[in-house]
RODRENMI-789497 format. One record per residue (C-alpha): x, y, z; residue in one letter. Coordinates in steps of 0.02 Angstrom, whole numbers, padded with zeros to 5 digits. Layout:
% RODRENMI-789497
PT     east    north       up   residu
PT        X        Y        Z        A
...
//
This chain:
% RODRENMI-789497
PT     east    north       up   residu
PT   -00862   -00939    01484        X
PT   -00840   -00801    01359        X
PT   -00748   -00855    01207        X
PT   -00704   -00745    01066        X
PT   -00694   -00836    00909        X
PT   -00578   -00770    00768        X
PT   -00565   -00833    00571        X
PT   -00415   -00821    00491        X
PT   -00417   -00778    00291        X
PT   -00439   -00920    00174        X
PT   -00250   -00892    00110        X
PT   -00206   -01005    00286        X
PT   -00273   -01174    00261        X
PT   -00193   -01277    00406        X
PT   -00142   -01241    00589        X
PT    00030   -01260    00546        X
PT    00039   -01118    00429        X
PT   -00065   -00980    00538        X
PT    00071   -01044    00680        X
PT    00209   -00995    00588        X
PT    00126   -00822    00536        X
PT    00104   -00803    00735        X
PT    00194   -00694    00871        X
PT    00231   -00834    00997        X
PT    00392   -00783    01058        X
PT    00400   -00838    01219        X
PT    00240   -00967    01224        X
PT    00384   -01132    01182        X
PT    00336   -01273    01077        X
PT    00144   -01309    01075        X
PT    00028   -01425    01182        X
PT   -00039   -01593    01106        X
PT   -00220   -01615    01141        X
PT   -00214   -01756    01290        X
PT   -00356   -01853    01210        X
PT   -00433   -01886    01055        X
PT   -00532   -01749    00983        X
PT   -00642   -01728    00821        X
PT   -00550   -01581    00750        X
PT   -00373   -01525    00737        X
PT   -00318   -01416    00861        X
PT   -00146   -01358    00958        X
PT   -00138   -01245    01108        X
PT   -00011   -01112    01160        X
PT    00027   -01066    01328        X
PT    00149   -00909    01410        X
PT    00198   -00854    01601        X
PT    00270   -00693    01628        X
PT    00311   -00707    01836        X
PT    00378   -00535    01825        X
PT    00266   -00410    01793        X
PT    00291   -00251    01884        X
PT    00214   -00189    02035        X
PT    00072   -00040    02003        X
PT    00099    00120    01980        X
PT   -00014    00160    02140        X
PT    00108    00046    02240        X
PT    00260    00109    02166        X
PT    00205    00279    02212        X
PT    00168    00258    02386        X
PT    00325    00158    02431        X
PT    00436    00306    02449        X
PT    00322    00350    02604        X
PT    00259    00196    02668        X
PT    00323    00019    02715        X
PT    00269   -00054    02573        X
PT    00375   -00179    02477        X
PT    00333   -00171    02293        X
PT    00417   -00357    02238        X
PT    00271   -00426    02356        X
PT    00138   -00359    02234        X
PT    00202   -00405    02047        X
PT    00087   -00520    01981        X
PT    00085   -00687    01847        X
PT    00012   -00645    01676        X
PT   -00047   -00813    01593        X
PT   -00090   -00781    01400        X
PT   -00163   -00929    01297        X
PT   -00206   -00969    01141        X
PT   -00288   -01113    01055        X
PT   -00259   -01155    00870        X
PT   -00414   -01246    00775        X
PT   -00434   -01330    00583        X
PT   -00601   -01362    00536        X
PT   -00655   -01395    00333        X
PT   -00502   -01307    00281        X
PT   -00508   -01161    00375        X
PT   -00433   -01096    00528        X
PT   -00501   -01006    00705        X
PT   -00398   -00940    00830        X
PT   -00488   -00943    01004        X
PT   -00348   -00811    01112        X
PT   -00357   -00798    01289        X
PT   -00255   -00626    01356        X
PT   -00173   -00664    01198        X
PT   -00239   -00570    01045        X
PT   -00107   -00481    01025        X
PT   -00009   -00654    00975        X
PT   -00117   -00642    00811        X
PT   -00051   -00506    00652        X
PT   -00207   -00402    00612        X
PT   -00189   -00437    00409        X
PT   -00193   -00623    00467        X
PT   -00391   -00619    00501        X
PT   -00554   -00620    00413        X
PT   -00606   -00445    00402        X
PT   -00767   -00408    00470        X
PT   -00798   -00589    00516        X
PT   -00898   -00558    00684        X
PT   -00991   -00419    00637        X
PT   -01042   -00518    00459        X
PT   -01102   -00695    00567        X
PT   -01200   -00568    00717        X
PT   -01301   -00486    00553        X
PT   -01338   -00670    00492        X
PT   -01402   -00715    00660        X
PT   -01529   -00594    00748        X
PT   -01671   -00502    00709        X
PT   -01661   -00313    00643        X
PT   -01754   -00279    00801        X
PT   -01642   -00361    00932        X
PT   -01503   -00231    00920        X
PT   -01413   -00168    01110        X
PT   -01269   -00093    01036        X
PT   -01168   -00034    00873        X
PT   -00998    00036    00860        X
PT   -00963    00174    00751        X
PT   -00815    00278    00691        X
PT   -00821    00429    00594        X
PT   -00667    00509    00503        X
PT   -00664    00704    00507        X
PT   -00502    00818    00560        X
PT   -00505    00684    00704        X
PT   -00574    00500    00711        X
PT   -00719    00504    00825        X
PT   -00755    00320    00888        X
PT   -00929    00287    00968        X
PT   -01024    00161    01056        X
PT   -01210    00177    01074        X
PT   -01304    00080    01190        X
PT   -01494    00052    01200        X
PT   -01572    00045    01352        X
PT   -01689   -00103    01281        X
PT   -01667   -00205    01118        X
PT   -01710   -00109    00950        X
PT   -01692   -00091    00763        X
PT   -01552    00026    00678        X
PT   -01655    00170    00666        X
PT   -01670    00206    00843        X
PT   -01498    00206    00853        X
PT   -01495    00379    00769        X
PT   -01340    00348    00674        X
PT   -01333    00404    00515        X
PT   -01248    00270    00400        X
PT   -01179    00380    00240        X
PT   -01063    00463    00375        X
PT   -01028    00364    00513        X
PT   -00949    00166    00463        X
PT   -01032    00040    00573        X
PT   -00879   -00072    00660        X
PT   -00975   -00204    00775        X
PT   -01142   -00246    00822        X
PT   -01224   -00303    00983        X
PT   -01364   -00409    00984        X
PT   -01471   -00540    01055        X
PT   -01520   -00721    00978        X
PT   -01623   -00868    01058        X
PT   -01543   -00965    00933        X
PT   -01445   -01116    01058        X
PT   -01345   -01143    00919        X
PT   -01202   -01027    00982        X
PT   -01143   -01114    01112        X
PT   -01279   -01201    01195        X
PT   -01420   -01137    01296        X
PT   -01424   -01037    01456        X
PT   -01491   -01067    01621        X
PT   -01657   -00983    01639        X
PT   -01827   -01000    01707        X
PT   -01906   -01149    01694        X
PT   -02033   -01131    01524        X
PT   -01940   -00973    01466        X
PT   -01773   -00971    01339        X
PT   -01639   -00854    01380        X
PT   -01571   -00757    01246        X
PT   -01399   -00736    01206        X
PT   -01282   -00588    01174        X
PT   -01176   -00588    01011        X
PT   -01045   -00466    00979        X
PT   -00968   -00440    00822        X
PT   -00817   -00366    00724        X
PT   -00665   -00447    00658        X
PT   -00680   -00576    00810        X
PT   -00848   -00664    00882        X
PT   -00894   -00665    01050        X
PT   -01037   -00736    01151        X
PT   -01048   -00863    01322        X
PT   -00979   -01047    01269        X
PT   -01093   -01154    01397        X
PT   -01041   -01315    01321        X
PT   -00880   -01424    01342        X
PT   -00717   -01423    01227        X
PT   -00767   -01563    01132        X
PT   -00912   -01474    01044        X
PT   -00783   -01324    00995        X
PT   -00752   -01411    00828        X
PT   -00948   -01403    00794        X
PT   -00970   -01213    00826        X
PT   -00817   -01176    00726        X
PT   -00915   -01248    00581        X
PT   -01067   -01183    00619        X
PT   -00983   -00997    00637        X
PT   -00903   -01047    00479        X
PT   -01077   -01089    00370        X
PT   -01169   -00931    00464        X
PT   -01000   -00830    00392        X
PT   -01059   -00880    00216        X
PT   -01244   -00828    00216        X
PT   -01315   -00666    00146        X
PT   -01475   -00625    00261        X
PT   -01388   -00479    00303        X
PT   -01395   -00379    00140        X
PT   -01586   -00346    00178        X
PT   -01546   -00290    00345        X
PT   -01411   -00230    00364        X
PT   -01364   -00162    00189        X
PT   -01216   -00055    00277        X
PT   -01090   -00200    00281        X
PT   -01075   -00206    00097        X
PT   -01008    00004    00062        X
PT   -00841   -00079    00108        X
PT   -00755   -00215    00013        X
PT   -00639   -00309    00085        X
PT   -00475   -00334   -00034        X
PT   -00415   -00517   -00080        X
PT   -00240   -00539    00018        X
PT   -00157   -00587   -00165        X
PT   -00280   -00422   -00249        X
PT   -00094   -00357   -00346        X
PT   -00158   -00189   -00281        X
PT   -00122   -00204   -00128        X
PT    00076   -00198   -00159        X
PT    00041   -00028   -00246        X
PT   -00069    00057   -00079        X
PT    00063   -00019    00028        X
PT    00221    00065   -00058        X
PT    00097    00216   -00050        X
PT    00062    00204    00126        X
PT    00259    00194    00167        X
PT    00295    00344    00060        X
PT    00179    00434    00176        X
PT    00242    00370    00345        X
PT    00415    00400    00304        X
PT    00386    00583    00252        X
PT    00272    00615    00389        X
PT    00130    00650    00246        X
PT   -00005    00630    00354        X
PT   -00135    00697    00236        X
PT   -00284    00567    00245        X
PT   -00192    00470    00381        X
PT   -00298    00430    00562        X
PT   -00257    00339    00707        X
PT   -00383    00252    00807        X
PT   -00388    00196    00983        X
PT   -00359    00005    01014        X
PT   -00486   -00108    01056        X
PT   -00535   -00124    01233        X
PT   -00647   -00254    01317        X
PT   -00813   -00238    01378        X
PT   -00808   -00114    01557        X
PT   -00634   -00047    01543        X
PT   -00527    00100    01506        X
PT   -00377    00164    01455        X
PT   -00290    00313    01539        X
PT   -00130    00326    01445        X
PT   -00054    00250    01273        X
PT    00121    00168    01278        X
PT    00211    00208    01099        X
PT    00368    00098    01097        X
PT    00482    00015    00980        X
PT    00635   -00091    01061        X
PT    00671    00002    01225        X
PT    00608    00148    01187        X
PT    00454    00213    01237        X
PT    00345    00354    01280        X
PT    00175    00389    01364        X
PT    00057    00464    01289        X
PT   -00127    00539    01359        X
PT   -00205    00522    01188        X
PT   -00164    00454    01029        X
PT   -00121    00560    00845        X
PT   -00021    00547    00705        X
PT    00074    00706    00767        X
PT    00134    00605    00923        X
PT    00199    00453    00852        X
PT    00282    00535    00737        X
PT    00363    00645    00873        X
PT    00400    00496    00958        X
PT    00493    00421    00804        X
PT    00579    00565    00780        X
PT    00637    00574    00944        X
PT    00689    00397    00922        X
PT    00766    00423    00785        X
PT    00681    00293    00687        X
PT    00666    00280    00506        X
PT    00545    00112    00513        X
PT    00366    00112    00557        X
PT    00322   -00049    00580        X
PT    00430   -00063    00731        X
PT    00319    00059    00807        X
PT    00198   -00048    00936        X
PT    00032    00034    01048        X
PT   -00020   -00017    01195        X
PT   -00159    00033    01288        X
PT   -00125    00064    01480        X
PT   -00216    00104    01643        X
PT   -00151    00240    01787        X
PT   -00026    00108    01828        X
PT    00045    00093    01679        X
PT   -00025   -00065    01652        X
PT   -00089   -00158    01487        X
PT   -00269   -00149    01471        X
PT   -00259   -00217    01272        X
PT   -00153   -00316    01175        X
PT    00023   -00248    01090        X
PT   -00029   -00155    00900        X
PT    00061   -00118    00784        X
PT    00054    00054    00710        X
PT   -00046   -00002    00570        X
PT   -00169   -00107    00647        X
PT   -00218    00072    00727        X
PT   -00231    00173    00555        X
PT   -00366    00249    00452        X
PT   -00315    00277    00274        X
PT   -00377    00349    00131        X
PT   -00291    00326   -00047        X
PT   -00344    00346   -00217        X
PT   -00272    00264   -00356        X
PT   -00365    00276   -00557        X
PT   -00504    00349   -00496        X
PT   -00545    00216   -00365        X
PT   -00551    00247   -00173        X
PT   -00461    00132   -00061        X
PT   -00449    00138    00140        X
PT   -00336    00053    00267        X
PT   -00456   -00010    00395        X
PT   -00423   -00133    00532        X
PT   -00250   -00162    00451        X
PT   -00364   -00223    00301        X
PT   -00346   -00149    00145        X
PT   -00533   -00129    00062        X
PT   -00617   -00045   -00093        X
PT   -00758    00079   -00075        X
PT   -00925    00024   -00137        X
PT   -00943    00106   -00327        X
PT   -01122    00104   -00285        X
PT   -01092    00191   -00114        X
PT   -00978    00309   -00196        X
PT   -01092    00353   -00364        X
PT   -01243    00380   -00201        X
PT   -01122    00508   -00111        X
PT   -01048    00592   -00261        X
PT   -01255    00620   -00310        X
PT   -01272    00703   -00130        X
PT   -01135    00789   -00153        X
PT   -01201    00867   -00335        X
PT   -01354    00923   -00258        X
PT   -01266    01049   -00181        X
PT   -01272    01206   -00267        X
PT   -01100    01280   -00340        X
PT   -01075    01433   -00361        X
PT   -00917    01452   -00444        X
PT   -00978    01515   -00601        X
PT   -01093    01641   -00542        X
PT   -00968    01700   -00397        X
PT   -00826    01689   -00514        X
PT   -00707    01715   -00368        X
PT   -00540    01758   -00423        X
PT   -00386    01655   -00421        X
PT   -00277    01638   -00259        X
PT   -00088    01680   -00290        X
PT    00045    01549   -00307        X
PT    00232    01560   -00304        X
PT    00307    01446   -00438        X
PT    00483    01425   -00337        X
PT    00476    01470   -00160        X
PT    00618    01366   -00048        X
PT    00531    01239    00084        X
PT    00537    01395    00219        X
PT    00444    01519    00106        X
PT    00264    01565    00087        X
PT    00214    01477   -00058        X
PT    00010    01573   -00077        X
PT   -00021    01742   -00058        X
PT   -00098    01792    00136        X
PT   -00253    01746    00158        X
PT   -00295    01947    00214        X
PT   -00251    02008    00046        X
PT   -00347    01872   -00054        X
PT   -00496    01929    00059        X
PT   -00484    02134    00014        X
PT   -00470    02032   -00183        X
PT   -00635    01958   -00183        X
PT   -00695    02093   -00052        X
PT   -00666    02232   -00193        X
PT   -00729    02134   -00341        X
PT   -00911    02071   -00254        X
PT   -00929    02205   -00143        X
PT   -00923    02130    00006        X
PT   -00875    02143    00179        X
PT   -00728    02061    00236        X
PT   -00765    01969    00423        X
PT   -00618    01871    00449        X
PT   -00517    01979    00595        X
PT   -00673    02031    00713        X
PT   -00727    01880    00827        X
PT   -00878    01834    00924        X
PT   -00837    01786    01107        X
PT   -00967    01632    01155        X
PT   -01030    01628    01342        X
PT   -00877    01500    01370        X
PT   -00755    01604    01324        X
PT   -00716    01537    01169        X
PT   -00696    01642    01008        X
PT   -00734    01617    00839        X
PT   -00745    01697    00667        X
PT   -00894    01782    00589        X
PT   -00861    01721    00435        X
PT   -00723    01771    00316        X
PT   -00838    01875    00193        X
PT   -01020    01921    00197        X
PT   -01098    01991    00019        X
PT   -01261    02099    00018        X
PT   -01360    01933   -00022        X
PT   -01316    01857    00142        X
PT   -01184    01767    00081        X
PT   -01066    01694    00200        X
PT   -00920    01653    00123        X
PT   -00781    01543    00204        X
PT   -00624    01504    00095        X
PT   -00475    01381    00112        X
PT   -00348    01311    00030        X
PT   -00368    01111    00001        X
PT   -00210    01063    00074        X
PT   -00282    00916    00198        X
PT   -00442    00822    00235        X
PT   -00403    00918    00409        X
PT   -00412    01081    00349        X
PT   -00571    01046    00259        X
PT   -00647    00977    00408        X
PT   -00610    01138    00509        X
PT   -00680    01249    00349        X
PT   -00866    01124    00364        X
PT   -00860    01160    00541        X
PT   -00838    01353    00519        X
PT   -00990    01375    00414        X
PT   -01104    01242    00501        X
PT   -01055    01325    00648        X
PT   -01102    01520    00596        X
PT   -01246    01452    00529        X
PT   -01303    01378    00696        X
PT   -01261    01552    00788        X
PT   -01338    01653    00674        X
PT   -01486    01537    00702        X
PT   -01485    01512    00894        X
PT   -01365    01667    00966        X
PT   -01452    01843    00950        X
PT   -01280    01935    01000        X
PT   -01210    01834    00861        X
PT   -01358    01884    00738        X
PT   -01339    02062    00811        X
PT   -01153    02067    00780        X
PT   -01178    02020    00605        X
PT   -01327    02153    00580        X
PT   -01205    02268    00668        X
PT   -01039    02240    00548        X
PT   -01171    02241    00398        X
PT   -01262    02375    00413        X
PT   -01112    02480    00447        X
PT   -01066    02457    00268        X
PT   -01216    02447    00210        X
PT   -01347    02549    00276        X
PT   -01521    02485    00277        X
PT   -01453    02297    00274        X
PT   -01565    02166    00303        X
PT   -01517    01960    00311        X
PT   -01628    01860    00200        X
PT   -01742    01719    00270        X
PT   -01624    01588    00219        X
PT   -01437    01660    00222        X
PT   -01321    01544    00115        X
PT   -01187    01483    00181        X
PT   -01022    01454    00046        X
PT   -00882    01356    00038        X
PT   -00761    01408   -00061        X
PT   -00625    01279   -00106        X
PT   -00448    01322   -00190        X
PT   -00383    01174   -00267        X
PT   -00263    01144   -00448        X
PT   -00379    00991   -00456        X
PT   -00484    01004   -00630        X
PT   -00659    00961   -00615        X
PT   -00806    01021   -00497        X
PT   -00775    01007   -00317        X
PT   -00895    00857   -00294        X
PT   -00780    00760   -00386        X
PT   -00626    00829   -00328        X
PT   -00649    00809   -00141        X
PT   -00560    00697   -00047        X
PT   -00676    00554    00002        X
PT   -00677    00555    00181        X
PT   -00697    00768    00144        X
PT   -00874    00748    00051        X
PT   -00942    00629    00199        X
PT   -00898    00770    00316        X
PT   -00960    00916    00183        X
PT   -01139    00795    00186        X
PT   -01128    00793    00381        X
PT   -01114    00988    00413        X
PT   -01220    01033    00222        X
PT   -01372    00925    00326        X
PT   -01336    01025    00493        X
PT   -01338    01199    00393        X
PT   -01524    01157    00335        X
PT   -01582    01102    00485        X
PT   -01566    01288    00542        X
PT   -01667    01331    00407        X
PT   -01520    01385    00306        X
PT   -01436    01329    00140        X
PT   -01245    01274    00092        X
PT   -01150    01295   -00098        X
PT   -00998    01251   -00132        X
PT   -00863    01343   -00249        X
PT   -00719    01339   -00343        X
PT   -00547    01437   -00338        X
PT   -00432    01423   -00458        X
PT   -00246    01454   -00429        X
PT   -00132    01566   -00528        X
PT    00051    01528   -00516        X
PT    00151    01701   -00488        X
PT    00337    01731   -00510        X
PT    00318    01832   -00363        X
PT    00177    01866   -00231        X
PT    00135    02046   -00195        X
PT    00225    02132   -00082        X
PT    00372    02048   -00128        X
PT    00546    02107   -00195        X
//
């Protein structure tokens, strides 16, 4: 059978201790092993009679004879509890959510798959990328292969789990096959292990110990270098105390600057049609999951304390289809704290790479910036404005500012209507040089994400969309008469920030692996991206105020 094989950190040494740091309300006192066995180990095991009928059949009863206590059905949830050289593995059967997220050994599965097959025998990697919305991926290979063919780009999309294939029997014994031939054997790998266990109980000490010296190798920093840009945080690193008071201050606010939700974890063939946000007896349905609806939900709730907050993943019938999370086993944070980056990931508090980060910040820098050659000027700040009053100056009259002082042509109100019916902005100013210029404020990771997308975006329409091209043309030469668009238009962000220092340092971290993402898209149109600075300029008064 499958098993899924989970370490827990080295901070819980005996069974005893990771049973007391688990949710087994309702599993009673714990099984004995009924014979001898050559490890330590203690089972768990829960009936729930009474859960409820489907939604389908619930539906349909109104109409038709149907009697909806005939179809509730007995969930059985397991888990088994097992010490081996001082360390602990959890093997849970319908059951994971009996285990607390900051309990296990980060990474674990995905660290012992990279340890154990070839570069080449890849079927599958999971991916998430963080932009204005987390965008979870898996990619499957029709037939075995290396990373490469994956087509995943690695500086801006964090690798989560890995599929592969070993003929190594040692996980789990071998597979029936053809005589003469060896079967191989699918590993998958995260925070947990999985793969087919074809041998008997007995032998689950063995594995553990095996999984446990596999854990502990370092094959995989020649192939899969990847796993190292994040470091996991000891659970007694005093830091940790510090990002967690920070991460409160957030929630509690409803500061969700830099704050992501992710989707649960779902096994292999199925899919969830609806979210279940509850806490107590309250709860709400949900069709996707964000920040902004939890926090509506809380609100509505009127509750003050996240970490009652539980998601569940559902199908049409409003039934489970993953275990119970808490709201920060779902989140995707990014805090920095004297001058180093930090991100809550899998309820696992980690470190960025330095040598990751000193490799993106030299990406970043070979942008061009154009702030001292543009010398934009600054936008308009109020220095007391009440929490209802606009605090910056409209974005239209910083526009007709920098229009007047380049000479350029302010594109910001006319928009281009795509075949399906969507509109979007020309740009917000366009210079004689074929400058497209695109300004923001730096409020959120979000709204950077949207101002990337703006200019990658123009820059593919101007590339592949003659109306677009002709609109431009159109606009420009209108102003300008005899306009013509250089070879390689240039495509600016422009970036309004109280931050000192250059943008590529300023930039939230999450913001420059987007920036990379949509700079990389802009070229391959045969365009170029910059980057500049705006200063701000704090105003007793904005204009056209009394």
């Amino acid at each position: 059978m499958k098993l899924h094989f989970y370490l827990l950190r080295d901070s819980i040494s005996s069974i005893d201790d990771a049973i007391s740091r688990s949710a087994l309300e309702g599993y009673g006192e714990p099984i004995e092993p009924s014979r001898a066995l050559p490890f330590k180990a203690k089972a768990f095991v829960r009936i729930c009679p009474y859960c409820d009928a489907p939604e389908s059949i619930r539906f349909i009863s109104s109409a038709f004879s149907v009697e909806c206590e005939k179809y509730k059905k007995t969930n059985v949830s397991c888990i088994v509890f097992i010490e081996v050289d001082g360390r602990v593995f959890v093997l849970p059967f319908n059951a994971r959510g009996a285990i607390a997220h900051e309990n296990l050994e980060p990474g674990f599965g995905l660290k012992v798959v990279a340890n154990s097959i070839d570069s080449w025998q890849l079927k599958a990697v999971d991916s998430m990328k963080i932009d204005n919305n987390v965008i979870q991926r898996r990619t499957q290979l029709s037939k075995n292969s290396d990373m490469d063919d994956f087509e995943l780009d690695t500086s801006v999309n964090w690798i989560q789990a890995i599929t592969g294939k070993t003929a190594d029997c040692a996980f789990g014994g071998t597979l029936e096959s053809a005589p003469g031939k060896t079967r191989l054997k699918t590993l998958q790998g995260k925070d947990a292990l999985a793969f087919t266990f074809s041998e008997e109980f007995e032998r689950v000490g063995d594995q553990c110990r095996f999984l446990l010296a596999r854990f502990r190798e370092d094959k995989y920093k020649d192939k899969f270098k990847f796993i190292d840009e994040i470091q996991f945080l000891p659970c007694k690193d005093p830091v940790i105390a510090a990002l967690e008071e920070d991460l409160r201050a957030r929630l509690i606010s409803f500061d969700t600057d830099r704050v992501h939700v992710v989707y649960p974890d779902l096994a292999d063939e199925v899919s969830a049609d609806k979210f279940k946000i509850s806490s107590g007896h309250d709860y709400v349905f949900v069709e996707y999951l964000s920040i902004a609806q939890i926090a509506d939900f809380m609100e509505r709730a009127g509750l003050d304390d996240f970490e009652t907050v539980k998601i569940t993943a559902c199908d049409a019938q409003d039934q489970p289809v993953s275990g119970k999370y808490t709201l920060k086993e779902l989140l995707v944070v990014e805090i920095e704290r004297e001058g180093t980056v930090y991100v809550l990931a899998n309820n696992a508090w980690c470190r960025i790479n330095s040598q990751y980060l000193a490799e993106l910040n030299a990406a970043v820098d070979k942008i061009s910036d154009l702030t001292e050659e543009l010398a934009l000027p600054s936008m308009l700040k109020k220095q007391s404005a009440n929490a209802y009053a606009r605090k910056y100056e409209a974005p239209d009259a910083y526009y007709e500012r920098v229009a007047r002082k380049l000479d350029a042509l302010k594109l910001d109100k006319p928009r281009f209507h795509l075949p399906n019916g969507q509109k979007v902005e020309i740009t917000d100013l366009l210079t004689k040089d074929s400058r497209f210029i695109c300004v923001k404020k730096m409020n959120d990771s979000a709204t950077l994400s949207h101002l990337f997308s703006q200019g990658s975006v123009a820059s593919f329409l101007l590339e592949v969309n003659e109306a677009y091209r002709s609109a431009v043309l159109r606009l420009a030469t209108g102003c300008w008469p005899g306009f013509k668009l250089k070879d390689k238009p240039c495509f600016v962000y422009a970036i309004a920030t109280e931050k000192p220092g250059p943008l590529s340092r300023t930039l939230f971290f999450f913001s420059k692996i987007t920036l990379l993402l949509h700079e990389r898209e802009i070229a391959s149109h045969g365009h170029t991206a910059a980057l500049c600075k705006i200063g701000i300029k704090p105003v007793d008064d904005l204009p056209g105020e009394k």
